[in-house]
C-alpha positions in Angstrom: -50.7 47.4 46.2 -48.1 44.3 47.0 -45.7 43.2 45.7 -44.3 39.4 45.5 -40.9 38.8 43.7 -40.1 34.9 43.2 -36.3 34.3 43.7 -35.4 31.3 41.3 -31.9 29.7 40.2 -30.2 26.4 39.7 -30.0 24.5 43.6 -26.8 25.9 45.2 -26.6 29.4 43.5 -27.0 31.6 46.6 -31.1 31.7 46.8 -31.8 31.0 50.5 -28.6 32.8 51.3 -30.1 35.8 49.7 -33.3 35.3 51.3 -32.4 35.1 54.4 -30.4 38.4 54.3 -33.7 40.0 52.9 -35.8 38.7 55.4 -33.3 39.1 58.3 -34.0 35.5 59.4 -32.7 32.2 58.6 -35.7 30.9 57.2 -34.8 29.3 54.1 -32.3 26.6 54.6 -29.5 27.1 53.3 -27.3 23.6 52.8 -24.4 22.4 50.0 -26.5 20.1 48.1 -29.6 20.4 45.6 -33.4 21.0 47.1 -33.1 21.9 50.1 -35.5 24.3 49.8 -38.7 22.6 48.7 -41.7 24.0 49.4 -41.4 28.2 49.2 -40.3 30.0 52.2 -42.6 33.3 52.1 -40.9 36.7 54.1 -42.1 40.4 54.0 -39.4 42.7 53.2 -39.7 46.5 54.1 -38.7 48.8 51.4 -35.8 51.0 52.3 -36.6 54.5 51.6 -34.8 57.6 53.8 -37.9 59.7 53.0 -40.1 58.3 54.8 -37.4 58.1 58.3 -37.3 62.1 57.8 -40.8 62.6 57.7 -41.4 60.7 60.9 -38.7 62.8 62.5 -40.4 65.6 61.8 -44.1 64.2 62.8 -42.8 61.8 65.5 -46.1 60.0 64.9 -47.6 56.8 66.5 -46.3 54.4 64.3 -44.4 54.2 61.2 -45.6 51.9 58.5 -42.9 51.5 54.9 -44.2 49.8 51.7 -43.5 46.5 51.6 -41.9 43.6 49.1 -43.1 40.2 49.9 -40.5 37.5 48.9 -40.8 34.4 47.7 -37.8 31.6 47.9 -38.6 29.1 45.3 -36.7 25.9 45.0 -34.0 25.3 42.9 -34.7 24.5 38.8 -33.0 22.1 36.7 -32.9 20.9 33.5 -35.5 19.4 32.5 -38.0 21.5 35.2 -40.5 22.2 32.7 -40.7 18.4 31.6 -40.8 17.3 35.6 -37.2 17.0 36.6 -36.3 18.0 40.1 -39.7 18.5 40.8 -40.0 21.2 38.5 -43.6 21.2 37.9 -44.4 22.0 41.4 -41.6 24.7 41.3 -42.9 26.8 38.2 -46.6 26.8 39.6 -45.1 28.9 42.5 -43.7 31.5 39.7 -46.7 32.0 37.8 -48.5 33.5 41.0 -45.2 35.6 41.2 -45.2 39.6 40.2 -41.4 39.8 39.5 -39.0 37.1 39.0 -34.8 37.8 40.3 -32.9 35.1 39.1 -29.9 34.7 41.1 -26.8 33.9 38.8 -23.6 32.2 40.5 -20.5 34.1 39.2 -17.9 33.8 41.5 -15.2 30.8 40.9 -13.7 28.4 43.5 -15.4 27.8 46.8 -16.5 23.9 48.0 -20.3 24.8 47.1 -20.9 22.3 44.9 -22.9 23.2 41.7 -25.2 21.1 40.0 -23.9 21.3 36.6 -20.2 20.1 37.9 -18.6 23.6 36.6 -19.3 27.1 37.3 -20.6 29.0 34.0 -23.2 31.8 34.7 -24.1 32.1 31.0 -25.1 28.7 30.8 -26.4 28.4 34.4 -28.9 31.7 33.1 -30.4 30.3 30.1 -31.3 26.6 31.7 -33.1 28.3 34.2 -34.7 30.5 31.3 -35.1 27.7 28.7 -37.4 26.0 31.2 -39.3 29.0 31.6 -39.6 29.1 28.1 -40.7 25.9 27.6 -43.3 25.6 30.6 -44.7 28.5 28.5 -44.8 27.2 25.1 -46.9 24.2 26.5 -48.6 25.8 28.5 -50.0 28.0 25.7 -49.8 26.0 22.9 -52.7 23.5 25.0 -54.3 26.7 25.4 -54.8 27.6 21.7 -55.7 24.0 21.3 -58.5 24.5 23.8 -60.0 27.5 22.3 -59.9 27.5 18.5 -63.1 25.8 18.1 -64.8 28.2 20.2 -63.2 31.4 18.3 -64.2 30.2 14.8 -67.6 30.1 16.4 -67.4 33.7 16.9 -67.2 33.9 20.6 -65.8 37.9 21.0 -63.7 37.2 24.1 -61.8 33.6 22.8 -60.9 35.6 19.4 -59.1 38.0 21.2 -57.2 35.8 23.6 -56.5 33.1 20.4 -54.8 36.6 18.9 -52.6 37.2 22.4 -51.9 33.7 22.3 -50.8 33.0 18.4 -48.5 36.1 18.7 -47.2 35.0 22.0 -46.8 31.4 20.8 -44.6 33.2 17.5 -42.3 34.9 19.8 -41.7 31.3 22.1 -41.1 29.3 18.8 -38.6 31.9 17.7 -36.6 31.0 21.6 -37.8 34.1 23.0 -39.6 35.5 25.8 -43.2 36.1 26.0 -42.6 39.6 26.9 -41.2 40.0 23.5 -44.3 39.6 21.5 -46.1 43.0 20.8 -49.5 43.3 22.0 -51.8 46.0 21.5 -52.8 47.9 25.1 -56.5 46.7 25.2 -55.4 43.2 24.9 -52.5 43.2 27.2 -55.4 42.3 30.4 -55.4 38.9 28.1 -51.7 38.4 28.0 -51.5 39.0 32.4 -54.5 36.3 32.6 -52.2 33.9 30.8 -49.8 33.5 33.7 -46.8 33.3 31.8 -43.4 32.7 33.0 -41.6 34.7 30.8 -44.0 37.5 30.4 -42.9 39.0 34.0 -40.1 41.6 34.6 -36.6 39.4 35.3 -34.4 40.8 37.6 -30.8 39.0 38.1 -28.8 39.2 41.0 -25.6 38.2 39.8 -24.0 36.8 43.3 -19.8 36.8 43.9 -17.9 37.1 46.8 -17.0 39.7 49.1 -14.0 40.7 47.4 -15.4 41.2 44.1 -18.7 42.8 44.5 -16.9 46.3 45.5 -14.4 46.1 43.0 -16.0 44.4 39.4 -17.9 46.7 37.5 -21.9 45.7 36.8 -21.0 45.5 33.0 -18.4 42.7 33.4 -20.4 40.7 36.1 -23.5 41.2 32.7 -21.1 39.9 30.4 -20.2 37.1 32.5 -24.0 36.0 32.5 -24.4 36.9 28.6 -26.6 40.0 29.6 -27.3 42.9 28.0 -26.4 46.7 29.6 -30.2 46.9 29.3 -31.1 43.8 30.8 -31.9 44.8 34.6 -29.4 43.6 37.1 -27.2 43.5 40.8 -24.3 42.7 41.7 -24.6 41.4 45.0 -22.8 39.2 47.6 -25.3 37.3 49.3 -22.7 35.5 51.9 -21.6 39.0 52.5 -25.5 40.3 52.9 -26.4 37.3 55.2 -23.1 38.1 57.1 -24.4 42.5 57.5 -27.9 41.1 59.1 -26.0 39.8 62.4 -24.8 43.6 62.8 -26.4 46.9 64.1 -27.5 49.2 61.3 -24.4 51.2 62.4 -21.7 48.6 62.0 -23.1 47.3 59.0 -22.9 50.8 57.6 -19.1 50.6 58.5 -18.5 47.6 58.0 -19.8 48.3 54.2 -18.2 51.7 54.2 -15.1 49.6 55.2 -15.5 47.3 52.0 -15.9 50.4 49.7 -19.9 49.8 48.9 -22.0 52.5 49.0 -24.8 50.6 49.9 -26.1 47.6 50.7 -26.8 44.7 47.7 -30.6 44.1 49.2 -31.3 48.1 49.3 -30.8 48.0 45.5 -32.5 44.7 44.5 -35.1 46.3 45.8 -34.7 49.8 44.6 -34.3 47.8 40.7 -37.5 45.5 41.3 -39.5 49.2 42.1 -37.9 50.7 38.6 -38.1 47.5 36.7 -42.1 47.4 37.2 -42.3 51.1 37.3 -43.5 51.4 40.7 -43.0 54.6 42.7 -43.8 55.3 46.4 -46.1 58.4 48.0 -47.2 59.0 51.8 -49.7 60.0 54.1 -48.1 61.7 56.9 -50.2 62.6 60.2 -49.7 62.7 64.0 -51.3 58.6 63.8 -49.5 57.1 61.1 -46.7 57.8 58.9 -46.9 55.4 55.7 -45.4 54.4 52.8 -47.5 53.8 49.8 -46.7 52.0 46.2 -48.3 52.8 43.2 -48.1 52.6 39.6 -45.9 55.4 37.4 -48.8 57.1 35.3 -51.3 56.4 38.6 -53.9 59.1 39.2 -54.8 60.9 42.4 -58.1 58.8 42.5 -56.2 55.4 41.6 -53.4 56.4 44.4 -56.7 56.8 46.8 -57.9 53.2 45.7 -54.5 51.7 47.1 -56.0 52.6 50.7 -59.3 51.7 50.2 -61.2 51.4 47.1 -63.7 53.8 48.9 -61.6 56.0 49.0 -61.1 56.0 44.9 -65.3 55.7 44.8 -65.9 58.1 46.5 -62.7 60.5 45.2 -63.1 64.2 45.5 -59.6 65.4 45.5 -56.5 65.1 46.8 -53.9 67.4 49.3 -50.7 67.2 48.2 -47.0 68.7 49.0 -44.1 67.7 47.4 -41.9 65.5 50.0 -38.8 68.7 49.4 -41.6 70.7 49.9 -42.8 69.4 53.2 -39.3 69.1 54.4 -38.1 72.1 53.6 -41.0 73.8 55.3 -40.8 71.5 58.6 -44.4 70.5 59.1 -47.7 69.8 56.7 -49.1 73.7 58.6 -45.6 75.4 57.5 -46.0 74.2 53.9 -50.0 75.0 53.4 -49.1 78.6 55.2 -46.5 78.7 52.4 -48.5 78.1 49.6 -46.9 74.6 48.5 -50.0 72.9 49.2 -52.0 71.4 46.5 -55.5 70.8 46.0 -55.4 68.2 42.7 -58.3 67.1 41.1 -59.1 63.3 39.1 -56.9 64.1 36.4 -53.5 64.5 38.4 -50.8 62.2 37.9 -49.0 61.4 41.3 -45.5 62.1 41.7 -43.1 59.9 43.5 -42.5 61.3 47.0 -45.9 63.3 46.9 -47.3 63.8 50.5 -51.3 63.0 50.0 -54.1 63.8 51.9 -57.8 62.4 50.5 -61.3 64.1 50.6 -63.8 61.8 50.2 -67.5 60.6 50.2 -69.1 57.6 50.4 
């Protein structure tokens, strides 16, 4: 399955920046004034993961393939985006086809980057960009319900249900909050995902300060700052510093981080939080032609793993192969850990594991 995160913020908070370093390019410009990103810059971002470098060591196959993240640098929002400012209707269209939203949030002070609002105040800075969302939303669905009543009193099965999604959703947004807050029952959730909503997806903040800061300020104050809560999802991350590590080898960024007193690198978590925040987890195939990286669903089961491939392959399911990833690499080869009796054969009913190493029987 893919993945697509939009990266939003008010102009000048650090988005291109941060894009860039994901990407390892400079595509997005990256200038001190507002819009200079205007249409989307699009990059493919491999998902770090040291499991899946030790299982090619120990294969050495043909070719190495990780899961992927696909990116998505959206122009910067304003107030008054979701009534046209800035070119805001333009910009929230690109979120809607989004999976993930990471807001970047500036909370570093000083520097000559000018910011759009004249001062620098993350807490405010976080809920324009979410009051927009909001709003986009509440017009968006409140012309919906508008649209469908008539058919719903008529008794037409499929409108009723989405006029329920869309009167508790519509609730929630009156009350100033998210979509994602309404409760919806699980058979009418498909309802809620066709309604496109801004603030029904996962939010992920990168909170973005400077070099000094981002090894020394712990994740709680850098929350407060933006008036999160601990359980809102969030990063602290430098993105000058990140765009900075790209120009390096792998080993001097390692010591250059290492040097700074960060155990790893902003980007690797960002990414790492997106995976947990949409409850993603990763499993592989492992042969002599292609070691890969796969991303699936938490709660997935073998067959639905199998359909990630190929939905042949979840047609025609028959069972699944699988090793544990300590298991295989404990044993040193996929022979070692079927001669060892930590191979699996798992039926329709398993539940994949993160880190499983899966082999499918099929037939079409």
């Amino acid at each position: 399955m893919s993945l697509k995160i939009g990266i939003v913020g008010l102009p000048n908070v650090g988005k291109s920046t941060l894009f860039n370093a994901l990407t390892r390019s400079h595509g997005a410009q990256a200038a001190n004034y507002p819009f200079c990103t205007i249409e989307p810059n699009i990059g493919i971002v491999e998902v770090p993961d040291e499991r899946l470098k030790k299982l090619a060591e120990l294969i050495t196959p043909e070719k190495t393939v990780p899961a992927i993240v696909e990116f998505v640098d959206i122009a910067g929002l304003v107030k008054g985006a979701s009534k046209g400012e800035g070119l805001g209707n333009a910009f929230l269209s690109h979120i809607r086809e989004v999976d993930a939203i990471c807001q970047v949030v500036r909370i570093f002070d000083g520097g000559d980057i000018i910011h759009v609002e004249g001062t620098i105040d993350p807490k405010r800075d976080r809920e324009i960009i979410e009051t927009e969302l909001l709003i986009a939303d509440l017009d968006k669905v409140t012309k919906k319900i508008d649209k469908i009543e008539g058919g719903a009193r008529s008794g037409n099965k499929e409108l009723v249900k989405e006029l329920e999604v869309l009167t508790k959703v519509k609730a929630v947004l009156d009350e100033g909050k998210m979509a994602s807050a309404a409760v919806i029952e699980k058979e009418l959730l498909p309802y809620l995902k066709a309604a496109q909503l801004l603030t029904s997806k996962k939010m992920i903040y990168a909170l973005n300060t400077d070099e000094k800061s981002v090894a020394s300020m712990p994740l709680s104050e850098a929350k407060a700052k933006a008036g999160l809560l601990e359980s809102d999802t969030a990063v602290l991350v430098s993105a000058k510093l990140e765009e900075e590590l790209i120009e390096l080898s792998p080993e001097d960024s390692a010591g250059m981080l290492k040097e700074l007193g960060i155990s790893s690198s902003g980007l690797d978590r960002l990414i790492h939080a997106a995976y947990e925040a949409l409850g993603l987890q990763t499993y592989f195939t492992a042969g002599v032609k292609e070691v890969r990286a796969w991303t699936v669903k938490k709660g997935a089961t073998a067959p639905e793993a199998a359909g990630v491939i190929h939905t042949d392959f979840e047609k025609g399911f028959i069972r699944a192969e699988t090793i544990a990833y300590n298991d295989f690499v404990q044993s040193g080869s996929e022979q070692k850990a079927k001669e060892g009796g930590k191979m699996r054969t798992e039926g329709k009913e398993y539940i994949v594991q993160d880190g499983d190493v899966m082999h499918f029987r099929f037939n079409v």
